[in-house]
PDB file with SEQRES, HELIX, SHEET and CRYST1 records, atoms N, CA, C and O in Angstrom:
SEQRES   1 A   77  UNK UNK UNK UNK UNK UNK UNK UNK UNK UNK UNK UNK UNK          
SEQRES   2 A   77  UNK UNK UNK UNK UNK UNK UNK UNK UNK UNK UNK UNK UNK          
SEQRES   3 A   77  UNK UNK UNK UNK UNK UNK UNK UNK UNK UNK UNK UNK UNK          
SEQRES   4 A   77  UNK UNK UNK UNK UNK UNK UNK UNK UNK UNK UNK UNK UNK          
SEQRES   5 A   77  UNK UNK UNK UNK UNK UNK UNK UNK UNK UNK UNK UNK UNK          
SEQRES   6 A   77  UNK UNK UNK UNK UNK UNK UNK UNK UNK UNK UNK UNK              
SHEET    1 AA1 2 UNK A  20  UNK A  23  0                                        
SHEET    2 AA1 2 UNK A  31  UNK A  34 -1                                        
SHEET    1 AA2 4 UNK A  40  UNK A  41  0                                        
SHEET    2 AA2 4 UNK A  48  UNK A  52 -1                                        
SHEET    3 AA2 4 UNK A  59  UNK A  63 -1                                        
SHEET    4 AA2 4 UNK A  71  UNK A  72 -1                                        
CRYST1    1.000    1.000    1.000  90.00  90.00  90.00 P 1           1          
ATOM      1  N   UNK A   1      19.409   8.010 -19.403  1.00  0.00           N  
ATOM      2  CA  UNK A   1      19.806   6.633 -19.577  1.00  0.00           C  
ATOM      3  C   UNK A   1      18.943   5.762 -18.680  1.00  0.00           C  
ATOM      4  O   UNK A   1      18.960   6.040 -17.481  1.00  0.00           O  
ATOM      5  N   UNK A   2      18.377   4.998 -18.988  1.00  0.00           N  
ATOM      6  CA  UNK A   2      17.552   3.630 -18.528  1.00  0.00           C  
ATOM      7  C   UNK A   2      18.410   2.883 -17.492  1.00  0.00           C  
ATOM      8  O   UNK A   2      19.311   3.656 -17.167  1.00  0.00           O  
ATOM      9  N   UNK A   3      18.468   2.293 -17.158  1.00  0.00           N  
ATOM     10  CA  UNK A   3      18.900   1.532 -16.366  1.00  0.00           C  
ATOM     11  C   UNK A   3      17.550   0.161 -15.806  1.00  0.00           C  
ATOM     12  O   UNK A   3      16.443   0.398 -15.323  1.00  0.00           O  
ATOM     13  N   UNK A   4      18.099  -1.054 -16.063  1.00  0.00           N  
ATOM     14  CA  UNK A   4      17.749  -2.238 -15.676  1.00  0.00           C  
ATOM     15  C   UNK A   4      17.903  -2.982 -14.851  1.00  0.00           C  
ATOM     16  O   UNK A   4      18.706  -3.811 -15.280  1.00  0.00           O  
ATOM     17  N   UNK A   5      17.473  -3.340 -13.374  1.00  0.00           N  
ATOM     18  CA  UNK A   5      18.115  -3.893 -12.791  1.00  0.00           C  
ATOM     19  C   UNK A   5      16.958  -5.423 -12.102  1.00  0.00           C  
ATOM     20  O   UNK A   5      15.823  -5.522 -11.636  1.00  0.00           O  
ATOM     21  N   UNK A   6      18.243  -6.472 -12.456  1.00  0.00           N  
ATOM     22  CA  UNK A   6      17.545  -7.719 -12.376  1.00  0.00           C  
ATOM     23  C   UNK A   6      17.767  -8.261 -10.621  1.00  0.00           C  
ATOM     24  O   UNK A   6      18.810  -8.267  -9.967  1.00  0.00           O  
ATOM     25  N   UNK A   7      16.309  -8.705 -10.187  1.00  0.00           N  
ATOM     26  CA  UNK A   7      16.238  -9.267  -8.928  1.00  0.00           C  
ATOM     27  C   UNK A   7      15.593 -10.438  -8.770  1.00  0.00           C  
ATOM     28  O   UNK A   7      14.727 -10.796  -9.569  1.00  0.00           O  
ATOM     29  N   UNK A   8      16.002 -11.263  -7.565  1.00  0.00           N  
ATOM     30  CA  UNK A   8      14.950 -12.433  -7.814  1.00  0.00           C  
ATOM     31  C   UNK A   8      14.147 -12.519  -5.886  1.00  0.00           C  
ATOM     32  O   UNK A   8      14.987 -12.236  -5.032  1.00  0.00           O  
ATOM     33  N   UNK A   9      13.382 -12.705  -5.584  1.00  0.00           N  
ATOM     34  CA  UNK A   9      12.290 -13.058  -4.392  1.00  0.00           C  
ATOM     35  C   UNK A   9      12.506 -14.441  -4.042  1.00  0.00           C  
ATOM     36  O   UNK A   9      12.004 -15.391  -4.643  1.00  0.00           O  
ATOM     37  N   UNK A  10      13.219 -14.508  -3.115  1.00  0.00           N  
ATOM     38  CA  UNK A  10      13.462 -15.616  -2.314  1.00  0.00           C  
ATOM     39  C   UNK A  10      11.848 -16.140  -1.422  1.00  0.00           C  
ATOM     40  O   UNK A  10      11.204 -15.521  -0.576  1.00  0.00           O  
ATOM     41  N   UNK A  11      11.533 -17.861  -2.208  1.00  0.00           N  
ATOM     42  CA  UNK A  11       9.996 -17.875  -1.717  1.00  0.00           C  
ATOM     43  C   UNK A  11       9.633 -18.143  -0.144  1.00  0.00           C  
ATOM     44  O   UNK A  11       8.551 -18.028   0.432  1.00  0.00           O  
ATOM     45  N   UNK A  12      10.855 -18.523   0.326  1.00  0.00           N  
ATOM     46  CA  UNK A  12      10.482 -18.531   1.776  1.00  0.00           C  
ATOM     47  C   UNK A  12      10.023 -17.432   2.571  1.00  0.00           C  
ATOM     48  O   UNK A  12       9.259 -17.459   3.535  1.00  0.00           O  
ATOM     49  N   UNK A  13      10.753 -16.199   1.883  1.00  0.00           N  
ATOM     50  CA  UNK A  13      10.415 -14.823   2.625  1.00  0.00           C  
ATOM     51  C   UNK A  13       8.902 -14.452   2.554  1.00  0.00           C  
ATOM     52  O   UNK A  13       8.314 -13.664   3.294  1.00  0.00           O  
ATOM     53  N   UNK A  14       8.349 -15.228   1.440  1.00  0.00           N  
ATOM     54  CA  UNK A  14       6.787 -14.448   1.398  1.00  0.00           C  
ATOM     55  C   UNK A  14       6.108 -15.455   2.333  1.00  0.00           C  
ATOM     56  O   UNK A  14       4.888 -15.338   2.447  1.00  0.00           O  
ATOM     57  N   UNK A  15       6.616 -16.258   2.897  1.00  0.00           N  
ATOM     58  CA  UNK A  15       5.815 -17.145   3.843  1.00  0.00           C  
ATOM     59  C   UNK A  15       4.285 -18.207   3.387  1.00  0.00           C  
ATOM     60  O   UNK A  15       3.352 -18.742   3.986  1.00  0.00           O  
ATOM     61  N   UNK A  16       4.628 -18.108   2.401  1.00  0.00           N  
ATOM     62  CA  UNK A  16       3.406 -18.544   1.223  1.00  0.00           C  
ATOM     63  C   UNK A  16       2.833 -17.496   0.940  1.00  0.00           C  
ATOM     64  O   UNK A  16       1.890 -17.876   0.246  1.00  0.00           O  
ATOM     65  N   UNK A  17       2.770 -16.170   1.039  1.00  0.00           N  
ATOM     66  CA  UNK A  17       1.695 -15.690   0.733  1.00  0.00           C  
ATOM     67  C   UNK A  17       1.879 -15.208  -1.163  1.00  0.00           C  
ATOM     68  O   UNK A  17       2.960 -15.195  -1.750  1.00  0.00           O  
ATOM     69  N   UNK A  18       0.819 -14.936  -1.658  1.00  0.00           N  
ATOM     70  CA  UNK A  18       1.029 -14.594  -3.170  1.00  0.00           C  
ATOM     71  C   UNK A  18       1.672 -12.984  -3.285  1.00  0.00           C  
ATOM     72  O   UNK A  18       1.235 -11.968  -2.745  1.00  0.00           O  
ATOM     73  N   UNK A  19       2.823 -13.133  -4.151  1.00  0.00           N  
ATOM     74  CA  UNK A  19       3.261 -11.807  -4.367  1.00  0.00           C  
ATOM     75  C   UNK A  19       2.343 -10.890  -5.752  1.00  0.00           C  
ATOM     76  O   UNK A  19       2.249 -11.318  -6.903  1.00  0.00           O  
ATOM     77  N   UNK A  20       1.961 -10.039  -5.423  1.00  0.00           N  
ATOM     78  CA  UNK A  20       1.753  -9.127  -6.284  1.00  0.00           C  
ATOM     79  C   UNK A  20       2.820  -8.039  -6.356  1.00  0.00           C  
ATOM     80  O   UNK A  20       3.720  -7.848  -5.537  1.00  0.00           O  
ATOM     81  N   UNK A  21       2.439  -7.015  -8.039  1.00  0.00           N  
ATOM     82  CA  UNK A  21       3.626  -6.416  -7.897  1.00  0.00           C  
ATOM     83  C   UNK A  21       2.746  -5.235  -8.647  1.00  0.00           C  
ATOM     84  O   UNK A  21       1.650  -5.448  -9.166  1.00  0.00           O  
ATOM     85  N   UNK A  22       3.434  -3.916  -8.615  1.00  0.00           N  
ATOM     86  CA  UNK A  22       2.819  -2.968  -9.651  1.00  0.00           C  
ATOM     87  C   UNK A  22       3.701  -2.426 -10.039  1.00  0.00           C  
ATOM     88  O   UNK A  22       4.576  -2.097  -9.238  1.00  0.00           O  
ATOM     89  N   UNK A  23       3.873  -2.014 -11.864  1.00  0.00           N  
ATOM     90  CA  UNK A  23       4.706  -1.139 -12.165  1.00  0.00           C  
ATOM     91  C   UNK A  23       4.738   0.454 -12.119  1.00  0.00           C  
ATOM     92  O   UNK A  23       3.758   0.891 -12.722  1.00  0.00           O  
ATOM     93  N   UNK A  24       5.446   1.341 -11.663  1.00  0.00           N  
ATOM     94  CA  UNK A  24       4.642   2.483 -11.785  1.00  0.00           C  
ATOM     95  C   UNK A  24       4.479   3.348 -12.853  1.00  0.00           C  
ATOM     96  O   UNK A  24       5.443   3.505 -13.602  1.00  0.00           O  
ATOM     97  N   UNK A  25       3.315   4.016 -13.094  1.00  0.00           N  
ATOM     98  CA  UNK A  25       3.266   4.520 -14.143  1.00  0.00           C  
ATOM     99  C   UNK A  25       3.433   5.446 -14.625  1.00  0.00           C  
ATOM    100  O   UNK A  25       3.692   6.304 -13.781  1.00  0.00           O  
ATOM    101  N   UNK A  26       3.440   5.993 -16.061  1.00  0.00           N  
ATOM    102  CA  UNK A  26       4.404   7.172 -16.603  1.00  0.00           C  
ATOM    103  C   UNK A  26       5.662   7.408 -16.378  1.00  0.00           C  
ATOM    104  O   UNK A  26       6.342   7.772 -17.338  1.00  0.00           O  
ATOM    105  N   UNK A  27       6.104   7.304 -15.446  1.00  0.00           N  
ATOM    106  CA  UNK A  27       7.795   7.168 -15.338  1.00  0.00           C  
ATOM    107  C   UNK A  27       8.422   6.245 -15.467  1.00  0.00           C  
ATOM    108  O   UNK A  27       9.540   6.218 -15.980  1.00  0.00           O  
ATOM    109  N   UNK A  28       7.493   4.829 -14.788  1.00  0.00           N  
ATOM    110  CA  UNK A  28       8.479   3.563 -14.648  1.00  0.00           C  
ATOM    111  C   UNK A  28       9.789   3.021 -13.603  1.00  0.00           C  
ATOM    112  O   UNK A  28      10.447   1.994 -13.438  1.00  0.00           O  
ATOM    113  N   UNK A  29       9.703   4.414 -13.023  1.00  0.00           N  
ATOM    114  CA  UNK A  29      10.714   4.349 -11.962  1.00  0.00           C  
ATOM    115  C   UNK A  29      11.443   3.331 -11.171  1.00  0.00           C  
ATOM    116  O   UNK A  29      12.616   2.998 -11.005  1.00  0.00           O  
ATOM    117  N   UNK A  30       9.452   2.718 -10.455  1.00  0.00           N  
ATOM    118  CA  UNK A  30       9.580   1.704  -9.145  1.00  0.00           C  
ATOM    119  C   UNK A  30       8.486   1.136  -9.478  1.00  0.00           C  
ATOM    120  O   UNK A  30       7.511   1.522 -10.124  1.00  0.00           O  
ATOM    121  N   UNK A  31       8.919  -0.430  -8.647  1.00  0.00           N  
ATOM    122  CA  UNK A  31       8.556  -1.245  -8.863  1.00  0.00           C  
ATOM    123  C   UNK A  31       7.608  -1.930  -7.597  1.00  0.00           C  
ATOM    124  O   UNK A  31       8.196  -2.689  -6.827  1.00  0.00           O  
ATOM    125  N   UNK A  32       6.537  -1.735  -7.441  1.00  0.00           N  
ATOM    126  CA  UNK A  32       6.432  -1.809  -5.896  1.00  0.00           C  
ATOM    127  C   UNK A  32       5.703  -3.732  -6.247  1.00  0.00           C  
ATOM    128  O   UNK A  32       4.952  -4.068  -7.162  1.00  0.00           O  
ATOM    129  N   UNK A  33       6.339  -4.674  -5.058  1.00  0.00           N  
ATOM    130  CA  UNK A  33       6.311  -5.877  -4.816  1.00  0.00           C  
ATOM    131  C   UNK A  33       5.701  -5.741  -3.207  1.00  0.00           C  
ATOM    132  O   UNK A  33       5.980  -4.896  -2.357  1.00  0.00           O  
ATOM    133  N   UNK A  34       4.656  -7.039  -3.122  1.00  0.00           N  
ATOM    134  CA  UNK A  34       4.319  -7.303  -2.190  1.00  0.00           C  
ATOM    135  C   UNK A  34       3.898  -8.603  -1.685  1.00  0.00           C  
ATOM    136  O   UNK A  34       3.161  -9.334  -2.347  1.00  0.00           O  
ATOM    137  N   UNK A  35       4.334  -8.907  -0.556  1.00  0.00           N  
ATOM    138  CA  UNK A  35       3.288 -10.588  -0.515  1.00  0.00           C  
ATOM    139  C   UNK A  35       1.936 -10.361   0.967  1.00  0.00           C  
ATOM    140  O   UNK A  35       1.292 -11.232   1.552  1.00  0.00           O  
ATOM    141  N   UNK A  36       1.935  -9.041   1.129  1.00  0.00           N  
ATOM    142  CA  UNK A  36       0.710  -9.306   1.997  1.00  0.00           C  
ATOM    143  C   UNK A  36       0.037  -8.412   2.404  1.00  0.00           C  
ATOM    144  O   UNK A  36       0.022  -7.817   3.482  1.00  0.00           O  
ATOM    145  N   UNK A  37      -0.743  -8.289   1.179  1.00  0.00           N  
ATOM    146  CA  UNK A  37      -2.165  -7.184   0.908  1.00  0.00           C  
ATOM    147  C   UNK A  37      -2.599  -8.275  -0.078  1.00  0.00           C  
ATOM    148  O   UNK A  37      -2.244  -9.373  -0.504  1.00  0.00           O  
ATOM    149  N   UNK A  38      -3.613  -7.313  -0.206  1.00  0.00           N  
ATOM    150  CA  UNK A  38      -5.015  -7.717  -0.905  1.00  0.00           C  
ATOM    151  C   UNK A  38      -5.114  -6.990  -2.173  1.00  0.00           C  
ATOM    152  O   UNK A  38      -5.465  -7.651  -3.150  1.00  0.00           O  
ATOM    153  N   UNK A  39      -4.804  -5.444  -2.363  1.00  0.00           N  
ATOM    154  CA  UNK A  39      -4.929  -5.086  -3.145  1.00  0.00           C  
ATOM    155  C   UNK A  39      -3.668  -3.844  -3.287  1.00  0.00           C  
ATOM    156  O   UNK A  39      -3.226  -3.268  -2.293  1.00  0.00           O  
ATOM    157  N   UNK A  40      -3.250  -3.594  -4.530  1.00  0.00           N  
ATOM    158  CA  UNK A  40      -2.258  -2.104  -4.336  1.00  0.00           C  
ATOM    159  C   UNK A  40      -2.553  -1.873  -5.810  1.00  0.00           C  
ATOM    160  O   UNK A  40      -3.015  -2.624  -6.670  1.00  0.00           O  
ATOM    161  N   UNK A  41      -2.122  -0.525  -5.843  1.00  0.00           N  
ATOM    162  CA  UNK A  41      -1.805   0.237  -7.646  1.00  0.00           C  
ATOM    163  C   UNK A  41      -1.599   1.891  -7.247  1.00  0.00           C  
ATOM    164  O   UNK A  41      -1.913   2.651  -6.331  1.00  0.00           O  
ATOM    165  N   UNK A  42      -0.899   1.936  -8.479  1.00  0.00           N  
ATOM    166  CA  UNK A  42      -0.412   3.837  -8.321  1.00  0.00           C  
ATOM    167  C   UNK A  42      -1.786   4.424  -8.956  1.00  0.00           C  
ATOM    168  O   UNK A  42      -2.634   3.968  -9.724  1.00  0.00           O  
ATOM    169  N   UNK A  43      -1.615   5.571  -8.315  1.00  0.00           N  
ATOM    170  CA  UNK A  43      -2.954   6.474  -9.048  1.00  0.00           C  
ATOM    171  C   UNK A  43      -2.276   7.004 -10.478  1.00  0.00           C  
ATOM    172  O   UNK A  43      -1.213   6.521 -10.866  1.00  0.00           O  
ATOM    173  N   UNK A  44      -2.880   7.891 -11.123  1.00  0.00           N  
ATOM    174  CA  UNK A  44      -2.758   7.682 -13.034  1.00  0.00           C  
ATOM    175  C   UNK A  44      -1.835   8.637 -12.888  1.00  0.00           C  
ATOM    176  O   UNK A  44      -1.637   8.952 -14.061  1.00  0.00           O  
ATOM    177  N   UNK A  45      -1.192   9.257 -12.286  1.00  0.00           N  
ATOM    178  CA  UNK A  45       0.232  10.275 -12.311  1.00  0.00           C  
ATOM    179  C   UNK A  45       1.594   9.510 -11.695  1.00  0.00           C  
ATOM    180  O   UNK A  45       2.706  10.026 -11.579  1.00  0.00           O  
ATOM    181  N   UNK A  46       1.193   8.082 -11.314  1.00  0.00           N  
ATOM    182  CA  UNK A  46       2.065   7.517 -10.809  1.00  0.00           C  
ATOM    183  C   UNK A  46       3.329   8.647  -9.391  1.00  0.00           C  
ATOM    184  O   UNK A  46       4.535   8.557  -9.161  1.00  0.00           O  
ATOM    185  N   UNK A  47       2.449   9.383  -8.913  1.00  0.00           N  
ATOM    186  CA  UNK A  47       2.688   9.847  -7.650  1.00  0.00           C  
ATOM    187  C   UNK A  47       2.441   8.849  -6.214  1.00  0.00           C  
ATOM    188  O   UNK A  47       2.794   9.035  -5.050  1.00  0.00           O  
ATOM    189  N   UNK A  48       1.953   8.130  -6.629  1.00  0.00           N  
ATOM    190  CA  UNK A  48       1.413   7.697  -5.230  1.00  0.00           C  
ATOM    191  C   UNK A  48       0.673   6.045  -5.081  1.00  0.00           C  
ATOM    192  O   UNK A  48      -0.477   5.629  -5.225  1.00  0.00           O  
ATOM    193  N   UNK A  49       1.549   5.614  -4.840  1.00  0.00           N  
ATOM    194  CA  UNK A  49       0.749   3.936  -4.479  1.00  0.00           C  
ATOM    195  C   UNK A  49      -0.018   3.535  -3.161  1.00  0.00           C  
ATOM    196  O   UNK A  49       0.267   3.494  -1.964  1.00  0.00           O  
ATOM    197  N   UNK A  50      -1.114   3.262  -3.930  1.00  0.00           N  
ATOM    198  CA  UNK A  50      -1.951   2.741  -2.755  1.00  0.00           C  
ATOM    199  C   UNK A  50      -2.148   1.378  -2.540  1.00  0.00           C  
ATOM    200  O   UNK A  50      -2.571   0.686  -3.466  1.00  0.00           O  
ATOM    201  N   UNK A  51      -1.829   0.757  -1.135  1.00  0.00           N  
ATOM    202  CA  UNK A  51      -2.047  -0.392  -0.481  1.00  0.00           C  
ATOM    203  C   UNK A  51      -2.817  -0.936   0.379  1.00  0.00           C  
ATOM    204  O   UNK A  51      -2.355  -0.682   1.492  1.00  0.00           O  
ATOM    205  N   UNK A  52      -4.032  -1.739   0.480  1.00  0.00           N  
ATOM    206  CA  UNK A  52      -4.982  -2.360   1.074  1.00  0.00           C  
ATOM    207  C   UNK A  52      -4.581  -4.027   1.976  1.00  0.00           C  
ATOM    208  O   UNK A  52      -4.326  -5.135   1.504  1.00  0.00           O  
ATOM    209  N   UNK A  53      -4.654  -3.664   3.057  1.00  0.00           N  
ATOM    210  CA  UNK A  53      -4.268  -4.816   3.664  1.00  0.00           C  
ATOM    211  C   UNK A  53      -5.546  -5.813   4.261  1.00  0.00           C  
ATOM    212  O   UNK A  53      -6.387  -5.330   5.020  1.00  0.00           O  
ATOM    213  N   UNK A  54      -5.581  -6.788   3.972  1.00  0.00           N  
ATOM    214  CA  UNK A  54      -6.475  -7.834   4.871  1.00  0.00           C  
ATOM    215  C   UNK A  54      -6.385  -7.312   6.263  1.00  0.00           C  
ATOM    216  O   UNK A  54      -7.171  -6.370   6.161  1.00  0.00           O  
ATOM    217  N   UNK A  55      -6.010  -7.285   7.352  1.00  0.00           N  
ATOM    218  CA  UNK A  55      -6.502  -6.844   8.449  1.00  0.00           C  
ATOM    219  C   UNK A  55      -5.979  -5.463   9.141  1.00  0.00           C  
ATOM    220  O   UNK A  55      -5.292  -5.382  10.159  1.00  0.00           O  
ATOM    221  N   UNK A  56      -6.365  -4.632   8.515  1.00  0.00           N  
ATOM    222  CA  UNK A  56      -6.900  -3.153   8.375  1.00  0.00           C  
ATOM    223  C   UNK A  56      -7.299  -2.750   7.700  1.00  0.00           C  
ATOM    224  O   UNK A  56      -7.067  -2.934   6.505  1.00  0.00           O  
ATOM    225  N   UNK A  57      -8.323  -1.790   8.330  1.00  0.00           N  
ATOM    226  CA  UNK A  57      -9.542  -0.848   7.586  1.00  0.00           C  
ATOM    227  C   UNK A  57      -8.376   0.631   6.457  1.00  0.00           C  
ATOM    228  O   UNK A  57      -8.786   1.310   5.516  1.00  0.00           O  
ATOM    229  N   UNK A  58      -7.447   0.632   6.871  1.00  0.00           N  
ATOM    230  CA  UNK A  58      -6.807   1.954   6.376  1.00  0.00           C  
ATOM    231  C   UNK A  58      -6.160   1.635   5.143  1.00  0.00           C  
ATOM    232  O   UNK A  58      -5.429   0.655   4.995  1.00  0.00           O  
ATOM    233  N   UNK A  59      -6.368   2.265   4.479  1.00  0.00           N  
ATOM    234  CA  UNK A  59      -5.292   2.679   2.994  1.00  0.00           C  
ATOM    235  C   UNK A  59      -3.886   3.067   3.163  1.00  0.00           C  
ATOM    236  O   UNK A  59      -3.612   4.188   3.593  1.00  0.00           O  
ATOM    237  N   UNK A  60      -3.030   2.265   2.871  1.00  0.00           N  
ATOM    238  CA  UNK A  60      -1.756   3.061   3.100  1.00  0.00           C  
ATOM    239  C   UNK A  60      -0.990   3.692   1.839  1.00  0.00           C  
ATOM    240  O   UNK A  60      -0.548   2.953   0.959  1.00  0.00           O  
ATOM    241  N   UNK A  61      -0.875   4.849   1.793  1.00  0.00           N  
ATOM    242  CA  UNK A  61      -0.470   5.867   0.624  1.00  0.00           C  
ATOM    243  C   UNK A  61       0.782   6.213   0.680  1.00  0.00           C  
ATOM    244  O   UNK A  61       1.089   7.130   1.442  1.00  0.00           O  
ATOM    245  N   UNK A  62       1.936   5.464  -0.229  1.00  0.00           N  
ATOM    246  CA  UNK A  62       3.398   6.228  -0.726  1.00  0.00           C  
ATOM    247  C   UNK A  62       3.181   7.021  -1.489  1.00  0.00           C  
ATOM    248  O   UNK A  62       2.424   6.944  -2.457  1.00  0.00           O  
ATOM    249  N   UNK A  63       4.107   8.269  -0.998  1.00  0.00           N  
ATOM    250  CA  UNK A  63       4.328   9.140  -1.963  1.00  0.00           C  
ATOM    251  C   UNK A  63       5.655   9.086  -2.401  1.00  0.00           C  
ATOM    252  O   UNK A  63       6.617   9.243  -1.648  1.00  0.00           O  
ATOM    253  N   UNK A  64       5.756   8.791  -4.006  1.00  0.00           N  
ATOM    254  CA  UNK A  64       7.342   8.478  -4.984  1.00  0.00           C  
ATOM    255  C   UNK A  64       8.070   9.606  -4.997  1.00  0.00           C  
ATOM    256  O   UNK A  64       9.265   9.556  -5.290  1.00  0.00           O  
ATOM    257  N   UNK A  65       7.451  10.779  -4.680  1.00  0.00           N  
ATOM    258  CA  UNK A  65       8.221  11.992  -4.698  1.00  0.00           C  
ATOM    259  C   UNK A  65       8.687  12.554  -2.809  1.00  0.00           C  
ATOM    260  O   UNK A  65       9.679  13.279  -2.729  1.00  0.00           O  
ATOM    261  N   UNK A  66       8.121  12.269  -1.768  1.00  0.00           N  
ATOM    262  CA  UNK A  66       8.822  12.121  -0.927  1.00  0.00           C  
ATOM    263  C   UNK A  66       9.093  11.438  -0.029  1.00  0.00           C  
ATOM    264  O   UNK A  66       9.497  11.876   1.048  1.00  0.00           O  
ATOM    265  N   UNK A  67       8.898  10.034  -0.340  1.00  0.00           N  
ATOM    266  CA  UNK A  67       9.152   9.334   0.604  1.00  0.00           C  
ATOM    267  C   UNK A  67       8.225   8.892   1.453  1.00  0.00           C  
ATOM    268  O   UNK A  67       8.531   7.829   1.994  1.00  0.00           O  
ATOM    269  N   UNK A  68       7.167   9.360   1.762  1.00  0.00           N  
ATOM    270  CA  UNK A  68       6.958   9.492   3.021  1.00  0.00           C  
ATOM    271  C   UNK A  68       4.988   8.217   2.653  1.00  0.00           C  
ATOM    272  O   UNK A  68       4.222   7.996   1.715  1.00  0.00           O  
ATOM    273  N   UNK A  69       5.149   7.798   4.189  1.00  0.00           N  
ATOM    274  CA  UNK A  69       3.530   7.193   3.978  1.00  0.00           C  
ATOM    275  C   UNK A  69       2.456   8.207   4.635  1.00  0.00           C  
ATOM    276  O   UNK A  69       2.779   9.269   5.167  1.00  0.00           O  
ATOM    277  N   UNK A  70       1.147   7.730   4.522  1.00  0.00           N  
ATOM    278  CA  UNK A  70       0.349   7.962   5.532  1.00  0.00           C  
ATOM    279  C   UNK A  70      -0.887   7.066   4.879  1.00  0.00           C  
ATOM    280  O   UNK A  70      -0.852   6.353   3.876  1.00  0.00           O  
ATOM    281  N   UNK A  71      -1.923   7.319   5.724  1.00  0.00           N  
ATOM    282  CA  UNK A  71      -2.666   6.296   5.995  1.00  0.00           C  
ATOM    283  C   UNK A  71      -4.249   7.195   6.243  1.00  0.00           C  
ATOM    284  O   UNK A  71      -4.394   8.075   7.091  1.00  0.00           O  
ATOM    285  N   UNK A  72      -5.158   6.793   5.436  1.00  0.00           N  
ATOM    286  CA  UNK A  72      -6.440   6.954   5.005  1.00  0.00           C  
ATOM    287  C   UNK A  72      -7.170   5.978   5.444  1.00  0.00           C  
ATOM    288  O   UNK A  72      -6.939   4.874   4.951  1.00  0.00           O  
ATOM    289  N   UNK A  73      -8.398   6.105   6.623  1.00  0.00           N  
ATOM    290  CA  UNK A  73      -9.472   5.280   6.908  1.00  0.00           C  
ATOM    291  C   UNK A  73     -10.167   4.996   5.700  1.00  0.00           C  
ATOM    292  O   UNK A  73     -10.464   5.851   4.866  1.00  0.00           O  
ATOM    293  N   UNK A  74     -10.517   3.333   5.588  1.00  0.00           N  
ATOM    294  CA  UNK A  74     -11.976   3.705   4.459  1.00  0.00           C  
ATOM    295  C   UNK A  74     -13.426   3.315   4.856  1.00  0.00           C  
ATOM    296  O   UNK A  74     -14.492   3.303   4.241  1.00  0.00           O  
ATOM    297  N   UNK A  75     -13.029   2.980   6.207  1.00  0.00           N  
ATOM    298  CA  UNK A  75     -14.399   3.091   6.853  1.00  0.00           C  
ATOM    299  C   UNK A  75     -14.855   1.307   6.876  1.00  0.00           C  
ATOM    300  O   UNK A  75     -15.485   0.669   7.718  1.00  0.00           O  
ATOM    301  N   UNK A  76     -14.367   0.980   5.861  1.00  0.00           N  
ATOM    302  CA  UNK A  76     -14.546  -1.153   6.222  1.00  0.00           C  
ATOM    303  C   UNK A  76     -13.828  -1.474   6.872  1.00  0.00           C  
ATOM    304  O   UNK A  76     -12.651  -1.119   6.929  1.00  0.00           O  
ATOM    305  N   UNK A  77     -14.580  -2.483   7.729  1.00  0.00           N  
ATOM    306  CA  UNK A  77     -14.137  -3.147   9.123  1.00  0.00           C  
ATOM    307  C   UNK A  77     -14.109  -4.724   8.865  1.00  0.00           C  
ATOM    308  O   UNK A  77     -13.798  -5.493   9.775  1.00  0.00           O  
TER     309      UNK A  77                                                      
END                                                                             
């Protein structure tokens, strides 16, 4: 069974910044929202979202199956 669930982003919380959002893919599970990176998206098994922040060099990597982050140099400064 599907399940739908409706939310709304209160705009003060993003402090102006622009929200991006990604759906994840093949499952559809989660919904990952953000207002302060630069760049994010799940890789093509939708295991794992990756997030790029304006001031850090590191990748930060969720994994949908446990929870957990970690964090990949990419070497830009």
């Amino acid at each position: 069974t599907k399940r739908l669930f409706l939310f709304s982003l209160l705009e003060k919380a993003w402090s102006g910044s622009p929200v991006q959002f990604a759906w994840q893919k093949t499952l559809g599970n989660f919904l990952a929202v953000t207002g302060n990176c630069v760049a994010m998206d799940w890789d093509k098994d939708g295991d794992t979202l990756a997030i790029i922040t304006d001031k850090s060099s590191a990748i930060i990597l969720w994994d949908a199956n446990t929870n957990k982050t970690s964090q990949v140099d990419s070497g830009m400064r």
